[in-house]
C-alpha positions as CSV (number, residue, x, y, z in Angstrom):
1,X,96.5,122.0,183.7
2,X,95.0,124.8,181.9
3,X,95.6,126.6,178.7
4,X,95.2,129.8,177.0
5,X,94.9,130.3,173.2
6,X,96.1,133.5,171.6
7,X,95.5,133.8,167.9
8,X,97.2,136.6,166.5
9,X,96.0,138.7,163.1
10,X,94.4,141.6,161.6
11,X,93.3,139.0,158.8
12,X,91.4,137.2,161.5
13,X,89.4,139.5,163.2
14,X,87.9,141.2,159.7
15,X,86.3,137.5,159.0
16,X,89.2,137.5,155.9
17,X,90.3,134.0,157.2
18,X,88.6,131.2,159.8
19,X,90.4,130.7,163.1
20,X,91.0,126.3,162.7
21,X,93.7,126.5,164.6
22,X,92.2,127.3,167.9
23,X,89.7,124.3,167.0
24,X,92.7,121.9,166.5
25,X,94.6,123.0,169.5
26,X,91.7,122.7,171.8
27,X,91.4,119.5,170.8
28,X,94.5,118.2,170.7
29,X,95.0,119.6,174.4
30,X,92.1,117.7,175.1
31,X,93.2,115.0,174.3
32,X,96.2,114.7,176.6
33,X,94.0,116.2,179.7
34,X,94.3,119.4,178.9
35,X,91.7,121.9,179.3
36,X,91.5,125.2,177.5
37,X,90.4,128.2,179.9
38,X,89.7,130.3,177.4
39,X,90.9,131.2,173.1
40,X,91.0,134.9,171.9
41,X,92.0,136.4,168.7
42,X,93.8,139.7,168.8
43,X,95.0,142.0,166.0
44,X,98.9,142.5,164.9
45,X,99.3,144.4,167.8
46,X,102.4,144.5,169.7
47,X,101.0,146.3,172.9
48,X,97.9,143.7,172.7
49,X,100.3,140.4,172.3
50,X,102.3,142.0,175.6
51,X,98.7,142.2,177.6
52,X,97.3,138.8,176.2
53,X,100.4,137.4,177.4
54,X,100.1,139.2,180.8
55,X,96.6,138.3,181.5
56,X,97.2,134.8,179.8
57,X,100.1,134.3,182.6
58,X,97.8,135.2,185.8
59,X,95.0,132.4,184.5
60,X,96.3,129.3,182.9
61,X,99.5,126.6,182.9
62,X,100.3,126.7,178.7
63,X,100.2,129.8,176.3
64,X,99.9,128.7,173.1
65,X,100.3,131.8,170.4
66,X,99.7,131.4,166.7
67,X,100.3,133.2,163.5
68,X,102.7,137.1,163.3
69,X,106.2,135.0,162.9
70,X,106.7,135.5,159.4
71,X,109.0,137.7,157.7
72,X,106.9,140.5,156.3
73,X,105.9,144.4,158.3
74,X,102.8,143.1,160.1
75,X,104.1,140.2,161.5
76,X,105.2,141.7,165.2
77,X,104.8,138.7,167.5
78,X,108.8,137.9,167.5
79,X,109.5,141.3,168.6
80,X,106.4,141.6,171.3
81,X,108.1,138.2,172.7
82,X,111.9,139.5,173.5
83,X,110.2,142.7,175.4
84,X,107.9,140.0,177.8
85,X,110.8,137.8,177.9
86,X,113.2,140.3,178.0
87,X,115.6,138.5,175.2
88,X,117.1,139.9,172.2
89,X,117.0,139.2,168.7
90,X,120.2,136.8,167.7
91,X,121.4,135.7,164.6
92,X,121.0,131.5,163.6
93,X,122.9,130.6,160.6
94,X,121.3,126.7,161.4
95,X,118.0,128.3,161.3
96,X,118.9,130.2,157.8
97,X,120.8,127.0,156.5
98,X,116.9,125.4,156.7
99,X,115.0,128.2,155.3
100,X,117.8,127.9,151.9
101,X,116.9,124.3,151.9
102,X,113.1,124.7,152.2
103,X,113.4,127.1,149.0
104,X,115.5,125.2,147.1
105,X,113.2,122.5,147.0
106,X,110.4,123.8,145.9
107,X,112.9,126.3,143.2
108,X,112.4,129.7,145.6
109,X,114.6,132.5,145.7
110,X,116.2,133.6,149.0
111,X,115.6,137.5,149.6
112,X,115.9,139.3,152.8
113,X,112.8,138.9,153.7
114,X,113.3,135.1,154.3
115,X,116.9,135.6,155.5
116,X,114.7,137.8,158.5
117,X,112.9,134.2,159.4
118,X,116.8,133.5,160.7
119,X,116.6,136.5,163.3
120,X,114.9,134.9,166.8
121,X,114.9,135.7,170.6
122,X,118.2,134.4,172.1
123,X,116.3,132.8,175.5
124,X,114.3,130.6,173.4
125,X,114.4,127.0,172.0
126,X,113.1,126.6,168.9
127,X,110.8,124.3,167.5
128,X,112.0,123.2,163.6
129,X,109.6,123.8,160.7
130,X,110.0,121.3,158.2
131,X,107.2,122.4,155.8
132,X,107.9,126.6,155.9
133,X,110.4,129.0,156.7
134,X,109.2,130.7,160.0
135,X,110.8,128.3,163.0
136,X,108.5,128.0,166.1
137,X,109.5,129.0,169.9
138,X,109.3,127.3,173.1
139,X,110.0,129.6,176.8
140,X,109.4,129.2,180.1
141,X,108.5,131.7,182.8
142,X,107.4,131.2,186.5
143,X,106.4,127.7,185.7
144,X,104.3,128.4,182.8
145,X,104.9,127.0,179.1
146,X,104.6,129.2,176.1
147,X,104.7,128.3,172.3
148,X,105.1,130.8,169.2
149,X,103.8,129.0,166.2
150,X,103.5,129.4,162.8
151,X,99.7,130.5,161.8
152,X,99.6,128.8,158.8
153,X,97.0,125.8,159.4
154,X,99.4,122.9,158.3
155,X,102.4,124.5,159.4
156,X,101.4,124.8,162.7
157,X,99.1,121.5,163.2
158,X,102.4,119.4,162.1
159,X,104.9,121.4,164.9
160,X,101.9,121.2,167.7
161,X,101.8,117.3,167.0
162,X,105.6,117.0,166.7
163,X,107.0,119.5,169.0
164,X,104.3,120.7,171.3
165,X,102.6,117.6,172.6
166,X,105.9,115.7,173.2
167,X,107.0,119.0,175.6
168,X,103.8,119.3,177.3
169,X,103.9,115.1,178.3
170,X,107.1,115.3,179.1
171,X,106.9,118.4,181.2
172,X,103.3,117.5,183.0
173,X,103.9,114.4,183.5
174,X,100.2,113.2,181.3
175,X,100.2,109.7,181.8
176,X,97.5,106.7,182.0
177,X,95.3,108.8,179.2
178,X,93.1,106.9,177.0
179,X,91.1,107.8,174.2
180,X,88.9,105.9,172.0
181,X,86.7,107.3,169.1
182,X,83.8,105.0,167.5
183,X,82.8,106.2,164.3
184,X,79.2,106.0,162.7
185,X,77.5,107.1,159.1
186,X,74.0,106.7,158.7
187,X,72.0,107.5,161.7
188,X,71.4,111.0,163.5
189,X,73.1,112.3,166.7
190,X,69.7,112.2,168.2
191,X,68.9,108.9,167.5
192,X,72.2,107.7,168.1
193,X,72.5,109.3,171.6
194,X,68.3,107.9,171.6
195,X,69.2,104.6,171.0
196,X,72.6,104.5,173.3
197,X,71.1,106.4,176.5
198,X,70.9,103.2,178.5
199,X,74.3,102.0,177.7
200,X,75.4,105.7,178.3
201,X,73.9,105.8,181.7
202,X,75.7,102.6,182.8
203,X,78.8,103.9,182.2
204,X,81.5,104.5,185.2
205,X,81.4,108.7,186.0
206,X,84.7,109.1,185.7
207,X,84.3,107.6,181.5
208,X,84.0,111.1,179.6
209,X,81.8,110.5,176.9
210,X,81.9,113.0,173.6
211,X,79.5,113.2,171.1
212,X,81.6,114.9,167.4
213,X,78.6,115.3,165.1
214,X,79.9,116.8,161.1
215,X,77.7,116.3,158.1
216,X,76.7,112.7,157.9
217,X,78.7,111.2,160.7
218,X,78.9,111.4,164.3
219,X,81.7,110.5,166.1
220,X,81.6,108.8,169.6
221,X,84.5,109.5,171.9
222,X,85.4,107.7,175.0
223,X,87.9,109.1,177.2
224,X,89.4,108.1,180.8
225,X,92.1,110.4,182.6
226,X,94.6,109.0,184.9
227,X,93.6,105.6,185.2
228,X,95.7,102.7,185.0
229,X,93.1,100.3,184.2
230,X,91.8,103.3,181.9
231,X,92.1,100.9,178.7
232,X,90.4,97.7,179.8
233,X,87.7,100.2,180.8
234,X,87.0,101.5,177.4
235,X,87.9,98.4,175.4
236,X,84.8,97.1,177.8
237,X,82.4,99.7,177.3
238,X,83.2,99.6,173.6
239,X,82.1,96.1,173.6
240,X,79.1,96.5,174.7
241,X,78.7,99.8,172.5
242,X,79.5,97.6,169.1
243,X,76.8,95.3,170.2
244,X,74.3,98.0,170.3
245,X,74.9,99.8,167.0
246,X,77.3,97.6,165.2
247,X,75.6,98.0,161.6
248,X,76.0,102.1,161.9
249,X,80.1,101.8,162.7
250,X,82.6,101.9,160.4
251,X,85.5,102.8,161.9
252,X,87.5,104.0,164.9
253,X,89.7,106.8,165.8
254,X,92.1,108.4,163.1
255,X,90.0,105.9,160.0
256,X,88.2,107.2,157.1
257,X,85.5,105.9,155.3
258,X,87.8,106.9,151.7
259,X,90.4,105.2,153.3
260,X,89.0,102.2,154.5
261,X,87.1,101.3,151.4
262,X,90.7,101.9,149.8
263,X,92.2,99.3,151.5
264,X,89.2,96.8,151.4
265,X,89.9,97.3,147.4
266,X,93.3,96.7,148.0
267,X,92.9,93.5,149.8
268,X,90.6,92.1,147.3
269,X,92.8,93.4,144.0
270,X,89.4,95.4,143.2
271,X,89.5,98.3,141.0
272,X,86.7,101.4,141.0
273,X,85.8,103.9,138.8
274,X,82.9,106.8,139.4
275,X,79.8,108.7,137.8
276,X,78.7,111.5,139.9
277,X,76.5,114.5,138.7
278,X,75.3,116.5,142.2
279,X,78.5,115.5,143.7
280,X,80.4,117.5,141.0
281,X,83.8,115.4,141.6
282,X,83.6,115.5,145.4
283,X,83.5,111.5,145.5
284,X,86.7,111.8,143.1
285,X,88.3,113.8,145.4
286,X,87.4,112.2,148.4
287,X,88.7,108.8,147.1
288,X,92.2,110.3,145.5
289,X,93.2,111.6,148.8
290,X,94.0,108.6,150.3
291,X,98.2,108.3,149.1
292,X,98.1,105.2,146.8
293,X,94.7,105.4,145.3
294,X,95.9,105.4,141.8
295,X,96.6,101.2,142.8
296,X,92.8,100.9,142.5
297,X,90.8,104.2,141.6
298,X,91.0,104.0,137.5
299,X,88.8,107.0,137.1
300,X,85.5,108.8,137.1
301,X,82.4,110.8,135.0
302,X,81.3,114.0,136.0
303,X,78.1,113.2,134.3
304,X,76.0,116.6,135.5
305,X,74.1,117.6,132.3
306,X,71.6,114.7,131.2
307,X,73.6,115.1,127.7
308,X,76.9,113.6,129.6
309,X,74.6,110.6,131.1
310,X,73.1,109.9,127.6
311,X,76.5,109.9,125.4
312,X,79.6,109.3,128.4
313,X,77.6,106.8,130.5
314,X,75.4,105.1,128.0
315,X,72.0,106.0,130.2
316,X,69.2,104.8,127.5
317,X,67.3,108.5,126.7
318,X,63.7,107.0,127.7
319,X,65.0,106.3,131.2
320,X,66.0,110.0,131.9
321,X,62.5,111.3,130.4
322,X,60.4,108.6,132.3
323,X,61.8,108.2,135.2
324,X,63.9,111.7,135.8
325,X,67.3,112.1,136.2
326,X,66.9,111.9,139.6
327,X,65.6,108.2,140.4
328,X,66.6,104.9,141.1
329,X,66.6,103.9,137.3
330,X,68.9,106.4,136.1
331,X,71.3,106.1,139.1
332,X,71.3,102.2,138.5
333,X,72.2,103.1,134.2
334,X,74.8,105.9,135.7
335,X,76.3,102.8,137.7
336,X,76.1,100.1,135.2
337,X,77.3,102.3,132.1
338,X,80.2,103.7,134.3
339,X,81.2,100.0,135.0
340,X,81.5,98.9,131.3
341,X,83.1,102.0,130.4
342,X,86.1,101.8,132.4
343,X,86.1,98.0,133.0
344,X,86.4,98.3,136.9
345,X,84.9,95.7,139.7
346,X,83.2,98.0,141.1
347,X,81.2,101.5,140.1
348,X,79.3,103.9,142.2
349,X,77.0,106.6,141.0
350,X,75.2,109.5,142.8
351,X,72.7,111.7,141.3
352,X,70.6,114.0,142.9
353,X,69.2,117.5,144.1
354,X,71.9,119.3,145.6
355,X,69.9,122.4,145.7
356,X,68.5,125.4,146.3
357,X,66.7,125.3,143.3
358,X,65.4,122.2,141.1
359,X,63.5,120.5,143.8
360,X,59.6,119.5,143.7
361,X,56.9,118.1,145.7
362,X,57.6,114.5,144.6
363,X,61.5,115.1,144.7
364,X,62.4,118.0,146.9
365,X,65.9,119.3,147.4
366,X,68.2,117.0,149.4
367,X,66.7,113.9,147.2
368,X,69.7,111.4,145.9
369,X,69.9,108.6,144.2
370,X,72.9,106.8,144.8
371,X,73.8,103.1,143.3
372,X,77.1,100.6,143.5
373,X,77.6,98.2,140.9
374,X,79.4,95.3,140.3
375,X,79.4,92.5,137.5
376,X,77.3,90.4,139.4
377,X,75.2,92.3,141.5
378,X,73.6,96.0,141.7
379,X,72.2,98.1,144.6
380,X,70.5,101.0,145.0
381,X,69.0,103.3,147.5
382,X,67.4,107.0,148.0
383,X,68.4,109.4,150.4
384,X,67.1,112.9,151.7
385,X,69.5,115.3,153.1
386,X,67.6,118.3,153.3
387,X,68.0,122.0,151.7
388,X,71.3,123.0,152.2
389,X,73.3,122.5,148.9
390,X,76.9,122.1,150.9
391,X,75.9,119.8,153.3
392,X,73.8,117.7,150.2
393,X,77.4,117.3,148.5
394,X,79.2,116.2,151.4
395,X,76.5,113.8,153.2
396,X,76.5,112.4,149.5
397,X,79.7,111.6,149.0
398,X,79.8,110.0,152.7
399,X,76.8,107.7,151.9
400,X,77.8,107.0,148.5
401,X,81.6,105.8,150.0
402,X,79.7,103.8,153.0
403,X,77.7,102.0,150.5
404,X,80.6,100.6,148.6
405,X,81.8,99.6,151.2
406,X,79.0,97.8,152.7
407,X,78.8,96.2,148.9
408,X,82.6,95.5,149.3
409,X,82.5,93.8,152.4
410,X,79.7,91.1,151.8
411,X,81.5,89.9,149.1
């Protein structure tokens, strides 16, 4: 099967907002043996949705439209859908019944705006929106399958999982998929793919292999479509994978490294605390997004000016004007004053370049220090992640989490 993406919305095509949900349809539908023919953005234009949909119809299996259902003057896609489906706009007193409740949870007022959300084409069935007011749609014409979605980004990734992929198994018949995703941290796509090619090559041809590089990790996806023996095949080739590369994984499919070292404290009744000064917080945040953090996460420095190091994290002045505040001996103090401050089992500190500024010869941009503690034991290492100041935080805080919970784990 094939499938067209239509992302509707003035908002899009001025660069005012980023198109993710084309990124997590296409790979959703990927994931289920779906392939994606093509993914456009139009503009809230009712005589553009009607041709998309048209030319959408002649080339693929799914139509998949996002964004233009809400309840305000430039959202046009409900009406542009009765005129190709040639429906009407009823009346659903269920569907208003849930926009009342989504308000009065969160304390909203209903208006007529929101009472407009209730108003949808009467040859649909509609998909229910648990987290917003605008319901989603599901038709069929001549054999092809079309969803209306919300284009808010959460919205609409929480009806495509719940609503979408259900129909579109059901309906195609996707069965004897498998999917398995190897995660690594600390080595390069390059090298990984360098140091892999031979296992790569013996694979079977008809195992899809998927390299998913983002800032310090790369993600290794085997797939195997319409198979029966499609899972001893990958638990196999996995096998020999792990034995390959085993120090560089740290998880598989839907882990995280936050979450992961989460549950490694967990299981040992650990508690952590943080000092970070190029992250800015980002470790903080990384490890409070995993639900029941507060269990072992007691808290965390934001130690950025040398001032903070000195007075909040105890770092002995001669260190910082010896050594820098970039080096292994400050980084170590960071750890090891954070530690005693907050009375945790463990402590991690980062400090470093983030850039584009501040770097030298002997420490250019990119250079962090980053060290885990413990009472008993301290370790330390350097990184360089090159010039670009994003990228620096967030290959940081990836390295700084894998390190705890390498630490964590030899314990």
């Amino acid at each position: 099967m094939q499938a067209t993406i239509i992302a509707i919305g003035d908002e899009l095509l001025i660069g005012k907002v980023v198109n993710t949900n084309a990124a997590y349809i296409a790979r959703k539908l990927n994931l289920i043996g779906i392939s994606v023919k093509e993914a456009i953005v139009i503009g809230d234009n009712k005589q553009h949705i009607l041709s998309s949909l048209e030319n959408a119809h002649r080339k693929s299996d799914v139509i998949i439209l996002t964004g233009g259902l809400g309840p305000t003057s430039d959202d046009i896609t409900k009406p542009a859908l009765c005129e190709y489906f040639g429906s009407k706009l009823e009346f659903r007193p269920d569907v208003l019944e849930q926009v009342k409740a989504f308000l009065d949870k969160r304390g909203g007022v209903l208006n007529d705006l929101n009472k407009s959300q209730a108003w949808v084409p009467d040859n649909c069935t509609l998909l229910n929106n648990p987290i917003g007011t605008a319901p989603g749609m599901f038709f069929e014409k001549e054999g092809r399958y079309y969803f209306a979605l919300p284009g808010v980004p959460f919205e609409m990734e929480k009806m495509f999982d719940d609503h979408v992929i259900p129909i579109l198994s059901k309906k195609a018949g996707i069965e004897n998929i498998y999917h398995r995703t190897i995660l690594t941290t600390g080595i390069s796509e390059s090298k990984l793919a360098e140091t892999i090619s031979e296992w790569e090559k013996s694979l079977p041809s008809f195992v899809k292999l998927a390299y998913l590089p983002s800032p310090g990790i790369v993600k290794v996806r085997l797939s195997v479509y319409h198979n029966p023996h499609g899972k001893e095949i990958i638990e196999d080739a996995e096998r020999r994978l792990h034995a390959i590369i085993a120090p560089y994984i740290f998880g598989y499919d839907d882990d995280t490294l936050e979450g992961i070292v989460g549950h490694l404290l967990m299981s040992q009744n650990a508690t952590l605390a943080t000092a970070e000064s190029c992250t800015g917080g980002n470790l903080s945040l990384s490890i409070v997004s995993v639900p029941g953090a507060s269990a072992y996460y007691k808290g965390g420095i934001i130690a950025y000016s040398n001032e903070i190091k000195i007075n909040e994290l105890n770092v002995n002045p001669d260190i910082i004007n010896h050594y820098g505040a970039v080096s292994q001996q400050t980084a170590e103090a960071m750890a090891k004053g954070c530690l005693n401050k907050f009375e945790t089992h463990y402590s991690v500190a980062v400090t470093g370049i983030a850039g584009p500024d501040g770097g030298s010869p002997e420490k250019p941009v990119g250079t962090v220090w980053i060290a885990v503690a413990s009472p008993k034991n301290i370790v330390s290492e350097k990184f360089l992640f090159g010039d670009n100041r994003i990228r620096n935080i967030q290959r940081s805080t990836i390295a700084a989490l894998n390190m705890l919970r390498k630490t964590i784990e030899i314990k």
